[in-house]
C-alpha positions in Angstrom: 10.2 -0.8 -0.9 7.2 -0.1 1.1 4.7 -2.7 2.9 1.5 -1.9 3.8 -0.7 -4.6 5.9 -4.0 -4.3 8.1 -5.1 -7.1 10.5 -7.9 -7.5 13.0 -6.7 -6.3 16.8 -8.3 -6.6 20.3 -10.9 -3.8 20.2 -9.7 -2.1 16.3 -7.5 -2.5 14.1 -3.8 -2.5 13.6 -2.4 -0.7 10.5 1.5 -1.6 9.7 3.5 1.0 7.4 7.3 -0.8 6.6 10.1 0.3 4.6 13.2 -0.9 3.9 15.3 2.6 3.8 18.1 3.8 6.4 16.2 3.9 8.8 16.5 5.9 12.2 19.4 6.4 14.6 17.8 6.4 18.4 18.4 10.7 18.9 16.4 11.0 15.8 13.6 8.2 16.2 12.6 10.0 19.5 11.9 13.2 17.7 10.1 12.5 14.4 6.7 13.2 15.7 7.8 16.4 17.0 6.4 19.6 14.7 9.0 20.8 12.3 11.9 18.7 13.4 13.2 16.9 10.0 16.5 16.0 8.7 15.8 17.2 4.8 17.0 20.4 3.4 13.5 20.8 1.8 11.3 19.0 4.6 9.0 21.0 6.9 8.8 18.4 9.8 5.2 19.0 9.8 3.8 15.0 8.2 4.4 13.2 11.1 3.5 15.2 13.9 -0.1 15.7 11.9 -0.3 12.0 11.3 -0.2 11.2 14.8 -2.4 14.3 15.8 -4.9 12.7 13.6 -4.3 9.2 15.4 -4.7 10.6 18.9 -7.5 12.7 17.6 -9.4 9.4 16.6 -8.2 7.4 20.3 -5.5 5.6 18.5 -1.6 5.3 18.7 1.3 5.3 16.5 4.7 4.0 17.3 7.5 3.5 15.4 10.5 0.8 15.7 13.6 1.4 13.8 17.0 0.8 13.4 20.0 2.6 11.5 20.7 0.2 8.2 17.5 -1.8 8.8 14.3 0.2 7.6 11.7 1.6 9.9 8.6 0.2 11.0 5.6 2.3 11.8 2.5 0.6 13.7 -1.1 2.6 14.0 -4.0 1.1 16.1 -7.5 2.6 15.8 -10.2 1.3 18.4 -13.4 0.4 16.4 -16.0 2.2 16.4 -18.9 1.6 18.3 -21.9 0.8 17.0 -24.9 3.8 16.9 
């Protein structure tokens, strides 16, 4: 399963990305945004590290909290943008 929510934060926006999968063991949570590090046979490591290059590129930040068993949890904020 996959939940997707958006709320109102302090200066943006908070965007909230959860699964329910196996989530992450702590030597591989530290990596994932890390260009091609994956743990597929097929993956290219590449979805991640772009995602949060697009983040940073916009003043945001991504984090992610996770736990082996218990799904993984990934939290973007984007500042709002100022008015022109």
């Amino acid at each position: 399963r996959l939940m997707l929510a958006a709320k109102r934060a302090p200066g943006g926006l908070h965007c909230i990305v959860r699964d329910n999968g196996q989530g992450m063991p702590d030597d591989v949570r530290v990596h994932i945004f890390d260009p091609f590090f994956t743990t597929r046979d097929d993956g290219t490591g590449l979805g991640l590290a772009i995602v949060q290059r697009i983040v940073t590129d916009h003043d945001g930040t991504i984090v992610v909290a996770s736990e082996p068993e218990q799904g993984a949890t990934f939290t973007i904020w984007m500042p709002a943008q100022s008015p022109e």
